[in-house]
C-alpha positions as a printed NumPy array, in Angstrom:
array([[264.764, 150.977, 214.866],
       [263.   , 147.606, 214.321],
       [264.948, 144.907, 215.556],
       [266.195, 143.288, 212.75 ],
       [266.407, 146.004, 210.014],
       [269.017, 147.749, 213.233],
       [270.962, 144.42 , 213.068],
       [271.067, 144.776, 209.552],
       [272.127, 148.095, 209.139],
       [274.641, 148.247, 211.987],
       [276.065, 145.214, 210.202],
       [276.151, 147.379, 206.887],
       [278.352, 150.087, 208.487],
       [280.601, 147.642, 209.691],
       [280.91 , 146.397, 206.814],
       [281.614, 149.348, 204.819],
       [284.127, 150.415, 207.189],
       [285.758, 147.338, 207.102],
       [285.722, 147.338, 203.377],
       [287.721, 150.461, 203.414],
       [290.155, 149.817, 205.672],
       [291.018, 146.625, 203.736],
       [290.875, 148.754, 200.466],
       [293.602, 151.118, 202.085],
       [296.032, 147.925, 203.438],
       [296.039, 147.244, 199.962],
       [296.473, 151.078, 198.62 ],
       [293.584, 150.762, 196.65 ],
       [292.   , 154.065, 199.085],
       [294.367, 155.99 , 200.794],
       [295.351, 156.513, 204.561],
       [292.718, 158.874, 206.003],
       [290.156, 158.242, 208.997],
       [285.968, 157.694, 206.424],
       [283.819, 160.483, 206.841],
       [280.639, 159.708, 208.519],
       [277.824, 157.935, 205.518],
       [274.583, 157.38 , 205.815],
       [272.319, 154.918, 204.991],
       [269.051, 155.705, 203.551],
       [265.917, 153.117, 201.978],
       [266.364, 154.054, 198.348],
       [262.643, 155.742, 196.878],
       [262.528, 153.021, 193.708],
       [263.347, 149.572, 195.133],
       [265.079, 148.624, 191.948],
       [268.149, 149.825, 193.245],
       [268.235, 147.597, 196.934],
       [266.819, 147.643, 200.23 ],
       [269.217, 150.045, 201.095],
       [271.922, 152.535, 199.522],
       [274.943, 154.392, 200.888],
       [276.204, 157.744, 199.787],
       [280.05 , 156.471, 201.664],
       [281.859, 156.978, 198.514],
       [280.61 , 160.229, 197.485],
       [281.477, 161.91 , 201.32 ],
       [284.894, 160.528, 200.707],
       [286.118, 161.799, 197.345],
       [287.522, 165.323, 199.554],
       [289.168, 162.854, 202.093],
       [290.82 , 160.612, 199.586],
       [290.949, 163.409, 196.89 ],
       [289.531, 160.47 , 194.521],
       [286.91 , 160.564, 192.356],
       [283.523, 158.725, 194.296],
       [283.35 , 156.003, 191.469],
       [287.237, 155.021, 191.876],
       [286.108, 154.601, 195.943],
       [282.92 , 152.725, 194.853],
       [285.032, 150.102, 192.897],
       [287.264, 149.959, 196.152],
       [284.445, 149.49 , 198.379],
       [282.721, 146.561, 196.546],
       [286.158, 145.382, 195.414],
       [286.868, 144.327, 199.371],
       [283.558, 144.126, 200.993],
       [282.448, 141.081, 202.919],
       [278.432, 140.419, 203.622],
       [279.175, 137.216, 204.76 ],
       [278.141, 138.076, 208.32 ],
       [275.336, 140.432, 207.536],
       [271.498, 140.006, 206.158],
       [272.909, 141.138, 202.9  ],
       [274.046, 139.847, 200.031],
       [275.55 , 141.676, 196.924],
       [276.508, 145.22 , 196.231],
       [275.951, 147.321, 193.3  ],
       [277.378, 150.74 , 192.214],
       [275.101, 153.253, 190.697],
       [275.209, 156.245, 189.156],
       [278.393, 158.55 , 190.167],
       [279.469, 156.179, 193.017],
       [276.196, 155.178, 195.312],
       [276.041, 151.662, 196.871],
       [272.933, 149.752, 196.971],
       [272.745, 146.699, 198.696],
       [270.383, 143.968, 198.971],
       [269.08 , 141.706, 201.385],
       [269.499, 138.023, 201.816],
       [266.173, 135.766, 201.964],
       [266.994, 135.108, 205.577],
       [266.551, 138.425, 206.069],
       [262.934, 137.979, 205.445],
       [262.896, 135.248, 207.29 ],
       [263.772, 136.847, 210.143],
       [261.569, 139.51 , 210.232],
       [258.529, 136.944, 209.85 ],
       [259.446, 135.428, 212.874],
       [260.252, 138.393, 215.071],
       [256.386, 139.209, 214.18 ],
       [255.514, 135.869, 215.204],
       [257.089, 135.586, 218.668],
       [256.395, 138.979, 219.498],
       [252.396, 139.123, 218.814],
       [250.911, 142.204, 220.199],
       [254.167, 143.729, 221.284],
       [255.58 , 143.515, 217.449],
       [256.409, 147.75 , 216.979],
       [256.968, 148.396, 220.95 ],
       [260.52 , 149.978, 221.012],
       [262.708, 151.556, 224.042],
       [263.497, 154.614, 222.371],
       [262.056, 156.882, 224.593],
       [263.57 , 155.779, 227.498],
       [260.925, 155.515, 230.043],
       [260.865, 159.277, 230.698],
       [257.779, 160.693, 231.487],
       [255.311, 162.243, 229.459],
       [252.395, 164.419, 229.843],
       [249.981, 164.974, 226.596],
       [247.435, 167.895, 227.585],
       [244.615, 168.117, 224.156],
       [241.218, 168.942, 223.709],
       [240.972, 170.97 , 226.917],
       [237.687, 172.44 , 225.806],
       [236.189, 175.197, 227.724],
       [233.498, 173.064, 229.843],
       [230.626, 176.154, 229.462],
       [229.29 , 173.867, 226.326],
       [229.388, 170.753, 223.943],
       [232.858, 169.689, 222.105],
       [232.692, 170.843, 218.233],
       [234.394, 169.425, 215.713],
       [237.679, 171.24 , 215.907],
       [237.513, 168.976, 219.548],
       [236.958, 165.774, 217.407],
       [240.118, 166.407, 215.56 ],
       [242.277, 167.204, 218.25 ],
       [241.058, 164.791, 220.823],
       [242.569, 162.173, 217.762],
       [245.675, 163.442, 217.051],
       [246.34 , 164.098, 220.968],
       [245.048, 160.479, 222.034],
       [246.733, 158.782, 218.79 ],
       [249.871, 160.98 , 219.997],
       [250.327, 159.608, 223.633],
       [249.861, 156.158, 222.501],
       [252.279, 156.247, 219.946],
       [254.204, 157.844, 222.245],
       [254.009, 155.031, 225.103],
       [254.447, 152.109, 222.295],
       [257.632, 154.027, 221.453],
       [259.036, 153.494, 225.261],
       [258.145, 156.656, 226.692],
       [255.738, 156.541, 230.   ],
       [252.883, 158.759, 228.941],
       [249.654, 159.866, 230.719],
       [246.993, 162.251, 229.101],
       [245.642, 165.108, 230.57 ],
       [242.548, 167.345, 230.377],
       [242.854, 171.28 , 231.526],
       [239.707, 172.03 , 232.969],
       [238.969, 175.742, 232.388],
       [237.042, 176.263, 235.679],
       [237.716, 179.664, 236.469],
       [238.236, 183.263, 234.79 ],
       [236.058, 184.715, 232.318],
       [234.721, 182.419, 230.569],
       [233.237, 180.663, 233.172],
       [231.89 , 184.315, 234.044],
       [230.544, 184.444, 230.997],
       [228.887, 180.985, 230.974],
       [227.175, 182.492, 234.468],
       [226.157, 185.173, 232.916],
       [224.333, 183.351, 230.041],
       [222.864, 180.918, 232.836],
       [221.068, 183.494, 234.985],
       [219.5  , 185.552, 232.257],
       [217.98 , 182.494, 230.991],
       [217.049, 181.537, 234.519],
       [215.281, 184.886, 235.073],
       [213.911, 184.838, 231.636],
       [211.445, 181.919, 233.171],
       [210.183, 183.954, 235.552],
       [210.358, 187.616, 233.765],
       [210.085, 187.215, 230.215],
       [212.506, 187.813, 227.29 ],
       [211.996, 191.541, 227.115],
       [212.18 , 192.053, 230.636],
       [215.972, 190.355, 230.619],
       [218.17 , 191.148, 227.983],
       [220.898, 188.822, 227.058],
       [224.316, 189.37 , 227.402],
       [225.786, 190.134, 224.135],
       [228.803, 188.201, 223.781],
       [226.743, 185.392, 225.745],
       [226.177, 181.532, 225.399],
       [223.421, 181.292, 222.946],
       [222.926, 177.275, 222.639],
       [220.305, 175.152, 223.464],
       [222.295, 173.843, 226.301],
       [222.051, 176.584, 228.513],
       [218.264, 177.076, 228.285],
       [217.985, 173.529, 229.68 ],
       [220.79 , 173.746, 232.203],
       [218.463, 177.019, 232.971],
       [214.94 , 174.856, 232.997],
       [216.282, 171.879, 234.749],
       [217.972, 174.554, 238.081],
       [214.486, 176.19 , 237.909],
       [212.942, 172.593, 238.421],
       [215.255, 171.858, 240.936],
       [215.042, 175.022, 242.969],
       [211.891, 177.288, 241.7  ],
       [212.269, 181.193, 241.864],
       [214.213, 181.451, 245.15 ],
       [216.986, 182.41 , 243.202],
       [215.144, 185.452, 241.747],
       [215.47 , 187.301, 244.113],
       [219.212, 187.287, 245.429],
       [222.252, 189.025, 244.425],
       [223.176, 188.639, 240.904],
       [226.482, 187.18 , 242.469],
       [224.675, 184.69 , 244.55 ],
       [222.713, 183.789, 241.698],
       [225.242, 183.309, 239.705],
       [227.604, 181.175, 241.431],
       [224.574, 178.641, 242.354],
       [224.339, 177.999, 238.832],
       [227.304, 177.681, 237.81 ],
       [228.304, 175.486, 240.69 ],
       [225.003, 173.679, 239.506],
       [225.569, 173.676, 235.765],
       [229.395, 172.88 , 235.492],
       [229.799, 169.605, 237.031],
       [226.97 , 168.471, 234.808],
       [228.71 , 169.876, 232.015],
       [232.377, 168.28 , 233.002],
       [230.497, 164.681, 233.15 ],
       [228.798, 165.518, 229.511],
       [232.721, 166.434, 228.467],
       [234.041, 162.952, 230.084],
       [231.192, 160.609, 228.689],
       [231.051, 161.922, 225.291],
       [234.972, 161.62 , 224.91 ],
       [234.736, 158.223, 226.261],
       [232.047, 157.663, 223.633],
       [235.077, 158.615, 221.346],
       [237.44 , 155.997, 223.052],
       [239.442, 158.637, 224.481],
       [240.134, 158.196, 228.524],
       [242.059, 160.917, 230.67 ],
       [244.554, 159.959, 233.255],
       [244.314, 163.144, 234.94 ],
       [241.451, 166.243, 235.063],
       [243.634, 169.017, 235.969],
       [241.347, 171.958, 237.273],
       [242.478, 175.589, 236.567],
       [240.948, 176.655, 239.984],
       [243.254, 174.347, 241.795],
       [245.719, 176.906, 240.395],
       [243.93 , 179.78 , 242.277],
       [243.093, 177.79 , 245.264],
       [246.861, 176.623, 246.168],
       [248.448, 179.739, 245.619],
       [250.391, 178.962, 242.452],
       [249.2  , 181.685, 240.269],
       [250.111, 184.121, 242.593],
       [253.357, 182.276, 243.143],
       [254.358, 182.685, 239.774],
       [253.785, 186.17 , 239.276],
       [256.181, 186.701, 242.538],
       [258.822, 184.957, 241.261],
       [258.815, 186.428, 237.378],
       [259.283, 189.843, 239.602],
       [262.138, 188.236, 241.915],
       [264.084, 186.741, 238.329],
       [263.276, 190.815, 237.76 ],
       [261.289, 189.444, 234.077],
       [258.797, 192.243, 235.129],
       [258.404, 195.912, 235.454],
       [255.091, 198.114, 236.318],
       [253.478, 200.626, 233.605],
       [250.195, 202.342, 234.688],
       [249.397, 200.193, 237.5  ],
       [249.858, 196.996, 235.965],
       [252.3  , 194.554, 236.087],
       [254.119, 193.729, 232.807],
       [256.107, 190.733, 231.466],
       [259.22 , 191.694, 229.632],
       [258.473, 189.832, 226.887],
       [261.071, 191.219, 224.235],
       [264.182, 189.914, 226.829],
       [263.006, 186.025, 225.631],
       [262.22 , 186.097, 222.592],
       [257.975, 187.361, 222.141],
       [256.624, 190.579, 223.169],
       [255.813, 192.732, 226.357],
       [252.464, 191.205, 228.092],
       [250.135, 192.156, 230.975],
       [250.334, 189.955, 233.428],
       [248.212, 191.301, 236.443],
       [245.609, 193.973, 235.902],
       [245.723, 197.529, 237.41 ],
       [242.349, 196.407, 238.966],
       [244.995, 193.473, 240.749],
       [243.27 , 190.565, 238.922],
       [245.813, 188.394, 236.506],
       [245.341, 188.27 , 232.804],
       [244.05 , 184.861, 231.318],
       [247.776, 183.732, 230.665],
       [248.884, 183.835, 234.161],
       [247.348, 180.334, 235.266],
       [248.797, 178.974, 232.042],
       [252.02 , 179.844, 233.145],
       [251.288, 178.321, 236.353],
       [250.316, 175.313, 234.609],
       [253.242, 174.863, 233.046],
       [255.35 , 175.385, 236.218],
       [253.21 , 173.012, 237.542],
       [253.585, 170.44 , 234.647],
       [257.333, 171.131, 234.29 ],
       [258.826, 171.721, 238.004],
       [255.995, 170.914, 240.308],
       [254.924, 167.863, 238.895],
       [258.629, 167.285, 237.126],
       [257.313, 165.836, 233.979],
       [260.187, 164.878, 231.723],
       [258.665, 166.413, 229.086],
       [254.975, 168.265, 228.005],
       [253.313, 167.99 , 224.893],
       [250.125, 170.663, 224.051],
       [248.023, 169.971, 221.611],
       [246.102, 173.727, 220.187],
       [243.81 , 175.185, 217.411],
       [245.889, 177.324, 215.077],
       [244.813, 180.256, 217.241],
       [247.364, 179.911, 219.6  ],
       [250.23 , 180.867, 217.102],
       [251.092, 183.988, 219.272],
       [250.333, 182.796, 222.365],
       [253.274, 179.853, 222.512],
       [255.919, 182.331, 222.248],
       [254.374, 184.303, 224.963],
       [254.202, 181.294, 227.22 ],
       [257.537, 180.058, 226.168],
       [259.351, 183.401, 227.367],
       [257.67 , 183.013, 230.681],
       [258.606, 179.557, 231.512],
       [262.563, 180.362, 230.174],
       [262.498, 183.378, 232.376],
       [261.225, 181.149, 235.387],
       [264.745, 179.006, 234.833],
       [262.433, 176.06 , 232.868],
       [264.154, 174.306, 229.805],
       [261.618, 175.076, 227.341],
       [263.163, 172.501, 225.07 ],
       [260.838, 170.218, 227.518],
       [257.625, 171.62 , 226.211],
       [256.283, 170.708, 222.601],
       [253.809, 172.792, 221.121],
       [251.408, 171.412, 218.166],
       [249.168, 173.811, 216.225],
       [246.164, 171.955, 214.791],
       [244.542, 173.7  , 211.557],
       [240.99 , 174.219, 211.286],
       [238.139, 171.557, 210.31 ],
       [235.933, 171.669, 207.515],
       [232.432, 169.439, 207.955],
       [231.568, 168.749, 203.848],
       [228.48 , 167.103, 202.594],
       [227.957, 166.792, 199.078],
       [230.395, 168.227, 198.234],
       [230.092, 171.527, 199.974],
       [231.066, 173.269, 203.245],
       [228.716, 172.897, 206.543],
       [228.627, 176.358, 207.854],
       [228.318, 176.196, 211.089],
       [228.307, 178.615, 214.469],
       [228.933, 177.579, 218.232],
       [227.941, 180.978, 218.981],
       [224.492, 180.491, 217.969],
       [223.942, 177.462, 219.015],
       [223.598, 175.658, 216.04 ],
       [227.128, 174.198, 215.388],
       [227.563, 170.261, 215.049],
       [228.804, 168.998, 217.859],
       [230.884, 165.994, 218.572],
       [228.433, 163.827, 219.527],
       [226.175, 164.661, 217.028],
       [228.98 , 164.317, 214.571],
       [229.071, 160.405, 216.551],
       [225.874, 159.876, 215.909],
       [226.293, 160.306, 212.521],
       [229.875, 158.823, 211.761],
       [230.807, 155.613, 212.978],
       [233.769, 156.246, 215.653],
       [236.413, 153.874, 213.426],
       [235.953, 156.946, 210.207],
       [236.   , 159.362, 212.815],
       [239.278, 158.531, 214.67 ],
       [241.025, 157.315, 211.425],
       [239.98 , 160.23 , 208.829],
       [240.804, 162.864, 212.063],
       [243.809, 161.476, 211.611],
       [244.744, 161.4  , 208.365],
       [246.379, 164.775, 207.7  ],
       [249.292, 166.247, 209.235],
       [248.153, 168.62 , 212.602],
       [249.235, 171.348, 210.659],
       [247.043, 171.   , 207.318],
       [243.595, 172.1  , 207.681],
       [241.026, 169.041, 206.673],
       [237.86 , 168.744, 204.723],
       [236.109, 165.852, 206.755],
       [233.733, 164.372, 203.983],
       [230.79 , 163.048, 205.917],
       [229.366, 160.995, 202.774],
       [232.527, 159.711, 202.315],
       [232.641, 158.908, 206.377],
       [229.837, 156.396, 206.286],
       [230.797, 154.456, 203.215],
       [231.326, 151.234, 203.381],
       [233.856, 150.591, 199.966],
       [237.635, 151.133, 199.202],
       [236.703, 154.493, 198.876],
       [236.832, 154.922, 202.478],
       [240.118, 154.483, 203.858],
       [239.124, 153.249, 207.377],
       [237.305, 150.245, 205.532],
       [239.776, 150.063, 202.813],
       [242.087, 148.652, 206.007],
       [239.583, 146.952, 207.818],
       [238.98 , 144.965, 204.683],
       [242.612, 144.016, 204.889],
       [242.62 , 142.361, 208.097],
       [239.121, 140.929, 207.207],
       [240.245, 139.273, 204.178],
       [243.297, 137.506, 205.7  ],
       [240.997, 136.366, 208.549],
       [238.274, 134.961, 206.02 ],
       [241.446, 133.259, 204.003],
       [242.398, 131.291, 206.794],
       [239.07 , 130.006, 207.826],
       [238.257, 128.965, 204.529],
       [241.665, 127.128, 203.925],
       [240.941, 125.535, 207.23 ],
       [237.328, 124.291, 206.753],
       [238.799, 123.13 , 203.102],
       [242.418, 122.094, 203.468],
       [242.448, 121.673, 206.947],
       [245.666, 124.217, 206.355],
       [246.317, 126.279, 209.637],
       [249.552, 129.112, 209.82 ],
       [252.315, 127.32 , 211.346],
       [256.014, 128.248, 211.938],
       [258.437, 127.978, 209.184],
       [262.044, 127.423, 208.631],
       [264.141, 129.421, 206.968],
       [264.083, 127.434, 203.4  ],
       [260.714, 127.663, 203.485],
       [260.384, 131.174, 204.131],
       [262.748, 131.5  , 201.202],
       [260.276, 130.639, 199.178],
       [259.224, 134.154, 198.963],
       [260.664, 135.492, 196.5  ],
       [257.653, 137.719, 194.042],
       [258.476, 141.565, 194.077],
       [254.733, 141.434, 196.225],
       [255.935, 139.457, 199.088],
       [259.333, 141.016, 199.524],
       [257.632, 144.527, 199.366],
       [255.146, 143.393, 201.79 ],
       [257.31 , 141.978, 204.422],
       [259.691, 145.117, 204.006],
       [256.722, 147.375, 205.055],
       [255.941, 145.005, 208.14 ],
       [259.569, 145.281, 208.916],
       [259.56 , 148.941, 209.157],
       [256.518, 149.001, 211.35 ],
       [258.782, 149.916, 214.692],
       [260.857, 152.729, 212.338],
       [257.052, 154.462, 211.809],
       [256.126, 154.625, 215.503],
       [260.082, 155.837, 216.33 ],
       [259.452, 158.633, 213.665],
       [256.143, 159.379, 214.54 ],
       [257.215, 160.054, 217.753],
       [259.733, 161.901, 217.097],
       [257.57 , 164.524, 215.015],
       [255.095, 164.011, 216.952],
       [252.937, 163.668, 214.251],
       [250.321, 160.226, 214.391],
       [249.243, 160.591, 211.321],
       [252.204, 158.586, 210.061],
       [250.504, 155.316, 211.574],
       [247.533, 155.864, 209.774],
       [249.069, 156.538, 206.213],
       [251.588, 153.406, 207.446],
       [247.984, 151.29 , 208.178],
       [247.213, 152.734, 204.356],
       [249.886, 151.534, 202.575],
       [250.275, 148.362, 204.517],
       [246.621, 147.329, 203.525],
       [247.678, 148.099, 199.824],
       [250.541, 146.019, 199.417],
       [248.339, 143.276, 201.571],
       [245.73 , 143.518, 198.962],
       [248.444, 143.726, 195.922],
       [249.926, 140.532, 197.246],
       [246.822, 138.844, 197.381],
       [246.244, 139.27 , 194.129],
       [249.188, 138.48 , 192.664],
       [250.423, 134.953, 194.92 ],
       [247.795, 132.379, 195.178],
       [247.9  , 130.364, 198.765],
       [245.662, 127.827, 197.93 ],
       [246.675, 125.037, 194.936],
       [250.214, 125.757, 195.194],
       [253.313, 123.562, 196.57 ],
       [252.987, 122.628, 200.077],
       [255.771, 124.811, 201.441],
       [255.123, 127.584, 199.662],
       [251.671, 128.05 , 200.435],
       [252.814, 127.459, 204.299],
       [254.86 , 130.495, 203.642],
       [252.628, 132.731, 201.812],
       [249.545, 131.681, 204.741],
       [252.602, 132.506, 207.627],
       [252.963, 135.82 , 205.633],
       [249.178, 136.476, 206.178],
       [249.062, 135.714, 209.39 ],
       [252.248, 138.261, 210.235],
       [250.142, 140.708, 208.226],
       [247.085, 140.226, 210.213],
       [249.38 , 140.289, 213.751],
       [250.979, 144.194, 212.556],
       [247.375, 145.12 , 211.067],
       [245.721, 143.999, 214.18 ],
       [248.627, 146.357, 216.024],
       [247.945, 149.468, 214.16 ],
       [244.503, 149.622, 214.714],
       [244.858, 149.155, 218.116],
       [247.29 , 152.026, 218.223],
       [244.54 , 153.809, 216.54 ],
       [242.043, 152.723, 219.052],
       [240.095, 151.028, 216.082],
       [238.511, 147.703, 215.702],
       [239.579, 144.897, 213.341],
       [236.861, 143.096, 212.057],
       [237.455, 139.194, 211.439],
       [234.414, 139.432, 208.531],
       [232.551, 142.549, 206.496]])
């Protein structure tokens, strides 16, 4: 919790607790240990900064009706020592409270001493995170489902890390199994197309079909001529893949870095294979006795935790795609002894968590350590209607040319604008405008505009923010600054929530309504022309704005222009 709205609220309880203790020395309530209250931000800030339900969870424990324990409540309360100060009854017996100006006060110079760290928390404990997204297969370009989820997955980790928790990202390379067979397949019947025609070498069926592989094809025949014409088809095949891959790995790593997105780790699937581990996990499924053997393959007992029966090895002896996952996750989980693994997946995977899930319980891991987020689809919309597009035949938009087209600011922030589990209608016209209309520059604008205020008051008034004191600060009193500094004050609450639902797209609705409330304060409270100390105020209230604006763009890996 931010620092100041926890001091505040812990002081509330105490308070309340106090209050009813009192009450009862007095026989106004009587003897009985208080039920636990909350304390929640009321939805029409009318009715206080905050309201308590304590009276109404009592009326069973004092067999009183939760009005009579209201009355008691306020009767005896003291906010002396608190950041509040009055209490109200509502309704059948809720308490609202509200703050004190030095409240306020407070909270505008927490942001001020603490800069770039303002929203930086300890919740998560320094325990070690791993955030695996976009993981695309490398046998072509990222699409646009990629664009979404390498967003929410790099948004995720460092909302994750501002939140206390030690985070690196991760990229599963899928280096080995069949699609990489398939992507070798595609490359050599292009590469023998050059030298035998179209007819004479019919394309696989379920094959690779963009432009990308007849150039990977071109540029190996430049490289090395026909002598590959003429060797086994596995020979053939595993010089160009071996040739194509790593090209297409590098593509993958500079076009996300295009994207602002930067990997601590490339974790390759054919380590897996390599090292033993897939094979190690298959042994000890069997030793936990999670398996059994139907018509020469080797089965996971699926229905014992909680999914369904699964091949795990092949009658032919080769595992089934999910087997290196499962070594993954061993490796993630007990090899590696992350704390804790976060996934980010297209919707497709619905089926295939619960399968992965059962494997890692029945190999003794806590699967409470492993989050799983399902990403809807993405819909690319131009004037108003849908972009059909199809990787398979090569003529999908790709994330870079989806970059070349949107700036990387609308990208990351409209990406990231709807929960991970609605699907999203990315409006390219709407992408590249440059009004209100487009969120992205809607908050951009805010930060803009405070930065252009304070040059012009200093090339006019020579007026500069400076510190305040607290009876200046006091000053504040319009419904536009209070509401404003109460959404900069809840800045740390957003990234503790966020992370806890793992869901970024709070910051970026938070960056939303904090560039609102900006822009309905600065219409309503004039800096310039007013009394000396209130227009210091107002001017240190811009300057906070800027510092938290400035912070959640960052977050979001997006810049803050000083002009537009």
């Amino acid at each position: 919790m931010s620092k100041y709205v926890g001091i505040a609220t812990e002081g509330l309880k105490t308070a309340i607790l106090e209050s009813i203790a009192k009450a009862q020395e007095k026989r106004a309530l009587p003897k009985g240990d208080a039920p636990a209250f909350a304390l929640e931000i009321p939805a029409d800030h009318s009715h206080g900064n905050w309201a308590s339900n304590a009276a109404m969870v009592s009326a069973r424990t004092f067999h009183m009706a939760p009005r009579k324990i209201a009355e008691a409540i306020k009767e005896n309360i003291s906010l002396s020592d608190t950041f509040f100060e009055n209490c109200e009854i509502a309704g059948p017996g809720f308490l609202n409270f509200f703050y004190k100006p030095k409240f306020y006060a407070a909270v505008l110079n927490d942001i001020n001493a603490c800069g770039k760290d303002y929203g930086k928390s300890n919740f998560g404990g320094k325990k070690r995170v791993l955030v695996e997204f976009v993981s695309a297969n490398p046998t072509g370009p990222m699409h646009v489902g990629n664009a979404r989820g390498g967003v929410l997955g790099d948004t995720m980790a460092a909302v994750l890390g501002e939140a206390g928790y030690q985070v690196e990202r991760e990229f599963y390379l899928n280096d080995a199994g069949n699609q990489v067979n398939k992507f070798g397949a595609s490359l050599e019947a292009r590469y023998l197309q050059l030298y035998q025609g179209e007819d004479a070498v019919p394309f696989p069926e379920d094959g690779y079909k963009g432009v990308d592989i007849i150039e990977h094809a071109k540029s190996f025949a430049q490289k090395y001529g026909d002598q590959y014409v003429k060797v086994s088809s596995e020979e053939r095949r595993k010089a160009l893949i071996e040739y194509a891959l790593p090209l297409n790995i590098e593509g993958l790593k500079q076009d996300l870095l295009k994207y602002r997105i930067r990997y601590d780790n490339w974790f390759k699937e054919s380590t897996l294979h390599k090292n033993g581990e897939v094979e190690k996990v298959v042994e000890l499924l069997k030793e936990k006795g999670a398996t059994y053997e139907k018509e020469g393959a080797t089965w996971f007992k699926g229905e014992d935790y909680g999914s369904e029966d699964f091949v795990l090895v092949r009658k032919n002896g080769i595992p089934t795609y999910v087997v290196p996952d499962i070594a993954y996750h061993y490796n993630k989980l007990v090899t590696r002894n992350f704390d804790y693994a976060v996934d980010v997946f297209g919707a497709d995977h619905h089926g295939y968590v619960p399968r992965l899930k059962g494997a890692l319980q029945a190999l003794g891991v806590d699967t409470s350590r492993l989050d799983v987020v399902l990403m809807q689809m993405v819909r690319l919309m131009r004037d108003g209607e849908v972009i059909k597009a199809s990787k398979r035949s090569g003529k999908a938009i790709t994330l870079v040319t989806l970059l070349d087209e949107v700036p990387v600011d609308a990208a990351r922030f409209l990406f990231n604008l709807r929960e991970p589990t609605s699907e999203i209608d990315f409006d390219l016209d709407l992408a590249v405008q440059q009004d209100s209309q487009n969120p992205v520059y809607y908050v951009q604008y805010a930060h803009a505009r405070i930065c252009s205020v304070m040059k012009k008051l200093k090339e006019e008034e020579n007026m500069v923010p400076r510190p305040c004191t607290e009876e200046e600060l006091a000053l504040l009193k319009a419904p536009e600054e209070l509401e404003l500094i109460n959404i900069l004050s809840s800045y740390t609450d957003e990234i503790i929530e966020a992370a806890k639902e793992l869901n970024p797209t709070r910051i970026t609705r938070y960056a939303l309504s904090l560039a609102s409330l900006f822009h309905k304060f600065y219409t309503a409270c004039r800096i310039k022309g007013e009394e000396e100390h209130l227009s210091a105020a107002r001017l240190f209230l811009c300057h906070d704005t800027a510092i938290v604006l400035e912070n959640v763009l960052a977050l979001l890996k997006i810049n803050a222009p000083e002009s537009m």
